[in-house]
C-alpha positions in Angstrom: 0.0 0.0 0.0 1.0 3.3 -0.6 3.5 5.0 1.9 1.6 8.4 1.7 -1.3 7.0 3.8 1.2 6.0 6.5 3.3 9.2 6.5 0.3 11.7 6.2 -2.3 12.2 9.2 -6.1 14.0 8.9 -4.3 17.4 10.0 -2.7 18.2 6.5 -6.0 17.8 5.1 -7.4 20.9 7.1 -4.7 23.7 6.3 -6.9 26.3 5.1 -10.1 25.0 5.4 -13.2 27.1 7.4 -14.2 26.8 10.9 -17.6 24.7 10.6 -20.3 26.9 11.1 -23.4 24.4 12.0 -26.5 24.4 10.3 -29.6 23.5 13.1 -32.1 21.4 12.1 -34.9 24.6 13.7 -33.3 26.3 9.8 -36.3 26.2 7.2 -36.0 24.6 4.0 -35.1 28.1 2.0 -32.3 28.2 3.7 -30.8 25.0 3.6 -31.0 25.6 -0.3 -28.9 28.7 -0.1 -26.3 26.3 2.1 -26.9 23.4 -0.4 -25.6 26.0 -3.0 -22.8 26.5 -1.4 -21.3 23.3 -0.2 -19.4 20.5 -1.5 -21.1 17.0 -2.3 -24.0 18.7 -2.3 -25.1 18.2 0.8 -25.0 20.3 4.4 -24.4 18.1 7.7 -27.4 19.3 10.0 -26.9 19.3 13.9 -29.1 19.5 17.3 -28.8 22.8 18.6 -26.7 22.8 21.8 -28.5 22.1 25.3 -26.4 25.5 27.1 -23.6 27.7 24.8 -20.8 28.0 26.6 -20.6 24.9 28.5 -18.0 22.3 27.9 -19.1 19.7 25.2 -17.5 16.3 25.0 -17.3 14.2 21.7 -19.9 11.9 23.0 -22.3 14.1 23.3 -20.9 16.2 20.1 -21.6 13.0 17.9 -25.3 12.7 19.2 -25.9 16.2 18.4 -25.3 15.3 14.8 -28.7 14.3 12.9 -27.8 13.8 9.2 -26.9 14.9 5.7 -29.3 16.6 3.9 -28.9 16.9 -0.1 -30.8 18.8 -2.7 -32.8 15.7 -3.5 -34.0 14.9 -0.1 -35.6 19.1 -0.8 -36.7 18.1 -4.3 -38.7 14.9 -2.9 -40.4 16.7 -0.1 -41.3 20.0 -2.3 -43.1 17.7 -4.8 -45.6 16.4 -2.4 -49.2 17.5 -2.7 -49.3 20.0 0.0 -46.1 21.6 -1.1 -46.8 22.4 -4.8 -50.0 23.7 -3.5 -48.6 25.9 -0.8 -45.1 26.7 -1.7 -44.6 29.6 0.7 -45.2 27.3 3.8 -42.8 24.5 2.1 -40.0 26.8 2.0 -40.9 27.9 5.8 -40.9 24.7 7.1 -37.7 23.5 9.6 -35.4 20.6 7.7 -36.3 18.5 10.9 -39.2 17.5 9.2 -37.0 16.3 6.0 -33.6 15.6 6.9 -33.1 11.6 7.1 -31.1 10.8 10.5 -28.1 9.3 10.3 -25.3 10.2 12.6 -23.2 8.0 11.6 -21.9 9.9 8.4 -19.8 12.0 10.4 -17.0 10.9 12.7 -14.8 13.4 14.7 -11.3 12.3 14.5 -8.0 13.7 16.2 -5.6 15.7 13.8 -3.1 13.0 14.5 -4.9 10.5 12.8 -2.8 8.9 10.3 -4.9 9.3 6.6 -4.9 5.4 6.1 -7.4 5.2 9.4 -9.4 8.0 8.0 -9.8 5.9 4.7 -10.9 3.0 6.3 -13.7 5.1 8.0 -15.0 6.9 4.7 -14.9 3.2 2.9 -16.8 2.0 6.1 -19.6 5.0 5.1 -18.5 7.7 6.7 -19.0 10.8 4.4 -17.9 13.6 7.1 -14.6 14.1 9.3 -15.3 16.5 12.2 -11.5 17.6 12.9 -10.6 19.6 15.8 -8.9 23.6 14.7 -5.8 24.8 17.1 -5.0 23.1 20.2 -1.8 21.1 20.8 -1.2 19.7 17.2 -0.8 22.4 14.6 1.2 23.0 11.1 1.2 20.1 8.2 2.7 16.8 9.5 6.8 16.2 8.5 7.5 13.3 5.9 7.4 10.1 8.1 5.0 11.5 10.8 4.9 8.0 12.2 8.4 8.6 14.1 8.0 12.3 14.2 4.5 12.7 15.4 5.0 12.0 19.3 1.7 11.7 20.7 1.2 9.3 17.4 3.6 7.1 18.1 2.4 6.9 21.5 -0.6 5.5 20.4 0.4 3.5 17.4 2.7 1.9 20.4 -0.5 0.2 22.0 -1.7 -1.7 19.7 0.4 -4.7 18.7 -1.1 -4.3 14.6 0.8 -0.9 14.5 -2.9 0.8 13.9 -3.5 3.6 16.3 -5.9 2.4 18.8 -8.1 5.6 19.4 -7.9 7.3 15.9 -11.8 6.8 15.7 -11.6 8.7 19.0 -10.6 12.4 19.5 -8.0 13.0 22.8 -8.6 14.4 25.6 -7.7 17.6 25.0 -10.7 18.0 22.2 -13.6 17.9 24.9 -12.8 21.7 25.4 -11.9 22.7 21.8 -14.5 24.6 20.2 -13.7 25.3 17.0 -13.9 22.5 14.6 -13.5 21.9 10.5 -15.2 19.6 8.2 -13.7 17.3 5.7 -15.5 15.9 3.0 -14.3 12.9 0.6 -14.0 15.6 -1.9 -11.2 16.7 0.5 -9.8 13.7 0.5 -9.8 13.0 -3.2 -8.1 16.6 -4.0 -5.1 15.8 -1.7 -4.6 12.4 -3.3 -4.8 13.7 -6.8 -1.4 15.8 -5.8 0.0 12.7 -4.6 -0.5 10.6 -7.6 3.8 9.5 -8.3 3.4 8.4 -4.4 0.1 6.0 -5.3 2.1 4.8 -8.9 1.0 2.4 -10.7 -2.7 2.5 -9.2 -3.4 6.0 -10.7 -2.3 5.1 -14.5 -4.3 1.7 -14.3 -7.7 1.3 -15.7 -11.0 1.8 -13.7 -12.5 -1.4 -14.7 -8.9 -3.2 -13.8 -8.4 -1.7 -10.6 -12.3 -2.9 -10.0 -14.0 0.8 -9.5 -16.3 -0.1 -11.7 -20.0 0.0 -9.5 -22.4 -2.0 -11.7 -25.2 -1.7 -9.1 -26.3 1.9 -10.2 -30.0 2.9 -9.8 -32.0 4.0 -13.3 -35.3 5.1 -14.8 -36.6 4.6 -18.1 -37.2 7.4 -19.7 -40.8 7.2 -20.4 -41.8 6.5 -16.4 -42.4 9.4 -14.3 -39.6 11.9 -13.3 -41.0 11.3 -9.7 -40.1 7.3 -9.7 -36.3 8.5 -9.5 -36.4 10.2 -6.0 -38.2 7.0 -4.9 -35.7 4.9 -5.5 -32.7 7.4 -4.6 -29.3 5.9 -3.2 -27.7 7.3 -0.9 -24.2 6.7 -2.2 -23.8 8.5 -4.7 -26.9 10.1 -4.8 -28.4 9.5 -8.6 -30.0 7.7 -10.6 -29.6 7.6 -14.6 -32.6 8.6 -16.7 -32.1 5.4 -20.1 -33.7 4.1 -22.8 -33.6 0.7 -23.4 -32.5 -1.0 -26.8 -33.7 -4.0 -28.7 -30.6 -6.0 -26.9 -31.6 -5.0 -23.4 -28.6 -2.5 -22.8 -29.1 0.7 -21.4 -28.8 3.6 -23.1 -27.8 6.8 -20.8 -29.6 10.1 -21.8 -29.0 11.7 -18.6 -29.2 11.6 -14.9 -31.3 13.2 -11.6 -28.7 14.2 -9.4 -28.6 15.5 -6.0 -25.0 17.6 -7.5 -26.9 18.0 -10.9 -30.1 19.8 -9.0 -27.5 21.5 -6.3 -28.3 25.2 -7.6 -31.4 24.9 -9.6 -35.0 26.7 -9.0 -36.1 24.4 -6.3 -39.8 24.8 -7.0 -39.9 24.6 -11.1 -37.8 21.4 -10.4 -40.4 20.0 -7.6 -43.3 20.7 -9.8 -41.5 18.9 -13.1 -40.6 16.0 -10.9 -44.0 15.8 -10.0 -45.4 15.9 -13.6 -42.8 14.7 -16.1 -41.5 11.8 -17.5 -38.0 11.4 -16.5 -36.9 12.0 -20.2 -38.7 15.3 -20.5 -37.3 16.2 -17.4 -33.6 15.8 -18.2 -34.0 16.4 -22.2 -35.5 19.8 -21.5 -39.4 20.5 -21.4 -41.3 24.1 -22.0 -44.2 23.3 -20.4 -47.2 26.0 -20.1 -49.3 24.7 -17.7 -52.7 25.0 -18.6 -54.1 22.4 -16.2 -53.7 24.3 -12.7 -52.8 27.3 -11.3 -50.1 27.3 -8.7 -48.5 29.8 -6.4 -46.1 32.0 -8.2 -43.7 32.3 -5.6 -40.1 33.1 -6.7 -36.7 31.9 -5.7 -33.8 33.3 -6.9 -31.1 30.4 -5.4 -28.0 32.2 -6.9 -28.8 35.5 -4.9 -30.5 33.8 -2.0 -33.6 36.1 -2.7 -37.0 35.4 -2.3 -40.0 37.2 -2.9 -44.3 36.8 -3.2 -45.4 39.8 -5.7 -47.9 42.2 -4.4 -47.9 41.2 -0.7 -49.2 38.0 -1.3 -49.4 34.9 -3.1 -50.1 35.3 -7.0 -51.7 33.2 -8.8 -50.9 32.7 -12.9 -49.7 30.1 -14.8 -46.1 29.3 -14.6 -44.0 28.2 -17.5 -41.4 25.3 -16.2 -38.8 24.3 -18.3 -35.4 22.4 -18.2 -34.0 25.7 -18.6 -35.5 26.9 -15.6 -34.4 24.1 -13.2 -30.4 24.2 -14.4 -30.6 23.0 -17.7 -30.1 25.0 -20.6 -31.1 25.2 -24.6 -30.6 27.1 -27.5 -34.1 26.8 -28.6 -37.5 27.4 -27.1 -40.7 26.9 -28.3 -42.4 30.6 -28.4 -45.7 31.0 -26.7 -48.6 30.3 -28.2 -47.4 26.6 -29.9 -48.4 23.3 -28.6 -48.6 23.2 -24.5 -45.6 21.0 -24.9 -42.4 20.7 -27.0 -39.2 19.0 -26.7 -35.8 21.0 -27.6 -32.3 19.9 -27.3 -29.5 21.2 -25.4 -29.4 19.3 -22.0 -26.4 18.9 -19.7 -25.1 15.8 -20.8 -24.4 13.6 -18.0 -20.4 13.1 -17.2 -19.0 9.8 -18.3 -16.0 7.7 -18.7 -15.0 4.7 -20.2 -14.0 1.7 -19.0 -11.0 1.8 -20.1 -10.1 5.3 -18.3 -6.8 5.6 -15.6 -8.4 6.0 -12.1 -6.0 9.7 -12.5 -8.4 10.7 -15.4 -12.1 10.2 -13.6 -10.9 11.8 -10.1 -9.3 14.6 -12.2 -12.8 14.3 -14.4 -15.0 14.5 -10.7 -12.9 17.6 -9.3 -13.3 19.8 -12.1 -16.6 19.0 -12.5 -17.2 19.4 -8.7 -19.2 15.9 -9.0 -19.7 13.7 -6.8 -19.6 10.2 -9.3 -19.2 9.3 -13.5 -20.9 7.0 -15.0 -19.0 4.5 -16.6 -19.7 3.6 -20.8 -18.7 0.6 -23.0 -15.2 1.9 -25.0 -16.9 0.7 -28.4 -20.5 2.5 -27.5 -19.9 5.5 -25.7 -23.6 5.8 -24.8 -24.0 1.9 -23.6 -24.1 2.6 -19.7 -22.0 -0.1 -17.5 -21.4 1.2 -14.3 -20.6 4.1 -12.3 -17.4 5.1 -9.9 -18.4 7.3 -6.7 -16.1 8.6 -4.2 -16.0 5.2 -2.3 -15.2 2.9 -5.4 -12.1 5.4 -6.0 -11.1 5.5 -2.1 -11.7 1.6 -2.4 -9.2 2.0 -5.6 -6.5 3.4 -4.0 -5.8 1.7 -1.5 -5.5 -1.8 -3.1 -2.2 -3.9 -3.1 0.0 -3.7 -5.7 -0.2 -7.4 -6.5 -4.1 -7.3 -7.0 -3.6 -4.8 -9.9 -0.9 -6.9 -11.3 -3.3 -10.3 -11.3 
C-alpha cells in the first residue's frame, strides 16, 4: 500500500479549510437551499442545537448532536408532495427537521493525528464527514514520516500490537474543550490524493475497470416513467440515478441523470413541480411546459442570490411556464408562446461519463473539475452503452488496493 497513507495524518487535510459553522435542524428549507448551494457534495451536515452555549461539550455528546446529511434531493422529494406544490410559501418555511433523514453516523470526529490510512478506512466503512478539531496542541502540516516524528502518534500506534493507532476513531482528551472545529468531506480527500498521484504509482495510470471501481449496481429510470419514480428509488451513495432508454438487446442507453450535484443550484420549486409531472426523459432532455391544467403559487426563488420574494404582498396566482432551462438546464431553442402546450428541444447537460478503459488519475481529475460527486461509466466501443458508475467510495476503495491485485 501506498506509503503516503502512512506518512500523512487527517491534519494536513485541514490547512486552510473554514471553521464549521453548524446548520440546526430549527433552519427552514429556504435556507438549507442557499447552504446546499454553497457546499461540496451537495449536501449540508445538519446538527441539534446545543443544550447551554458556553458549556464544555465532549465528543460523545458532540456526535449525538449530529442528525444527518441533507442533499438537494431529499428538498426536491419533499417540495413535490401534494401539499407543497399547493402551498409553496409554507414549504420553504418549514424546519429541515421535518426532511432531513437521521443518520449520525456519516460523520466521525477524529484527532488531527490520525494517520490518513485510518481515515480511509472510516469513509470506505460510510462515513462521508470528518469533524476535525482547529488549534490546540497539534498544529502546522505533519513532516514526511510522521509516524516517528508525530509523538503523541507514536504513542498511540505503540498500544496496539497491529501498528494501527488504537483511538484514531476517538478524539483525545484535550478535544472535549476545543471549540472550534473543521469539516472534511471525501472531496477533500480525493483533491489531496490527486497531488499525490507519483506516491500512489502504478494505481493512478491503471484502468478503472482493472483496478475494480467499476460499481455496476447503479439505480436508473426509463425514460418514459415518471420523473418522480427517480427520488423514490434514490441511493444514498452516490446520490443519482440515470434517466435510459432501453435497446432491442436490453442494454441501457444513458440520456441523462437526476442528481442531488446535478439539482444543487437549480430553481427548487420549477424542479419539484417537473418532478411531480414529467416523464424522467422530458425532465432531463429539456421540457417548455405551459401549464394549462392548474394554477399554482407563483412564488419566486432566486437560489443564486438567495432572494426570495411573493409579488404584491401575497401569493399570486398565474400560470407558470417550467422548463429544463429553468431548473439548471439549458437550450438554445424554445418553443415561443402560443405553440403546442408542450415541445421538446435539445440542449441538455449531458451527464459526465467515462469509459471503462479510463486511468483512475483521469475520472478523479474528471470529478474535481466537475465538482461531482460520481461518472458514470460507458462501454469503450459505444460511448452511450451505460456499465457502471465510480463514486467517491469505489475510487477511495481503488486506491488503497495492493499492488499485486492490480498486477493479477
Amino acid at each position: 500500500m501506498a506509503s503516503v497513507f502512512f506518512y500523512h495524518v487527517v491534519g494536513d487535510l485541514t490547512v486552510a479549510k473554514p471553521e464549521l459553522v453548524e446548520f440546526v435542524e430549527t433552519e427552514t428549507v429556504e435556507s438549507a437551499i442557499r447552504a446546499i448551494g454553497e457546499s461540496t457534495e451537495s449536501g449540508i451536515p445538519v446538527w441539534r442545537r446545543r443544550s447551554q452555549k458556553g458549556m464544555v461539550e465532549t465528543s460523545e455528546i458532540r456526535q449525538m448532536r449530529f442528525v444527518g446529511i441533507l442533499n438537494s434531493l431529499d428538498i426536491l422529494a419533499f417540495l413535490a408532495r401534494d401539499w407543497c406544490l399547493e402551498d409553496q410559501e409554507k414549504a420553504m418555511k418549514t424546519p429541515v427537521s421535518e426532511i432531513v433523514v437521521p443518520n449520525n453516523t456519516l460523520l466521525k470526529e477524529v484527532d488531527p493525528a490520525t494517520r490518513l490510512i485510518d481515515a480511509l478506512e472510516m469513509m470506505k466503512q460510510g462515513v462521508k464527514r470528518l469533524l476535525v478539531p482547529k488549534g490546540g496542541p497539534w498544529k502546522g502540516v505533519s513532516k514526511k514520516f510522521s509516524i516517528l516524528y508525530n509523538g503523541r502518534w507514536l504513542k498511540n500506534a505503540a498500544s496496539n500490537a497491529n501498528g494501527i493507532a488504537v483511538n484514531a476513531n476517538q478524539p483525545s482528551s484535550s478535544t472535549s474543550i476545543r471549540t472550534k472545529f473543521c469539516c472534511l468531506s471525501r472531496e477533500d480527500v480525493i483533491r489531496f490524493l490527486i497531488g499525490c498521484l507519483g506516491a500512489l504509482a502504478p494505481i493512478p495510470l491503471s484502468s478503472i475497470s482493472m483496478l475494480g471501481a467499476v460499481n455496476p449496481n447503479y439505480c436508473f429510470v426509463e425514460t418514459s416513467f415518471p420523473a418522480i419514480e427517480a427520488i423514490q428509488k434514490l441511493p444514498h451513495d452516490p446520490s443519482t440515478v440515470a434517466v435510459v432508454d432501453l435497446t432491442p438487446d436490453g442494454e441501457r442507453k444513458i440520456v441523462g441523470e437526476i442528481s442531488a450535484c446535478k439539482l444543487g443550484k437549480c430553481d427548487y420549486l420549477a424542479a419539484a413541480y417537473a418532478l411531480s409531472n414529467l416523464s424522467a426523459g422530458q425532465f432531463v432532455m429539456g421540457v417548455e411546459d405551459h401549464v394549462a391544467s392548474r394554477c399554482t403559487p407563483d412564488v419566486a426563488v432566486n437560489v443564486a442570490a438567495g432572494d426570495s420574494s411573493v409579488g404584491d404582498g401575497g401569493v399570486s396566482m398565474r400560470l407558470r411556464r417550467f422548463s429544463s432551462r429553468s431548473i439548471g438546464f439549458f437550450g438554445n431553442a424554445i418553443s415561443p408562446c402560443g405553440t403546442s402546450a408542450r415541445s421538446m428541444y435539445r440542449g441538455r447537460i449531458a451527464p459526465l461519463t467515462c469509459k471503462a478503459t479510463s486511468s483512475l488519475a483521469a475520472v478523479m481529475a474528471q470529478m474535481l473539475s466537475h465538482r461531482a460527486t460520481h461518472v458514470w461509466v460507458t462501454e469503450g466501443e459505444n460511448e452511450d452503452i451505460l456499465v457502471g458508475v465510480v463514486g467517491y467510495a469505489d475510487i477511495l476503495y481503488a486506491v488503497t488496493r495492493q499492488p499485486p491485485a492490480i498486477a493479477s
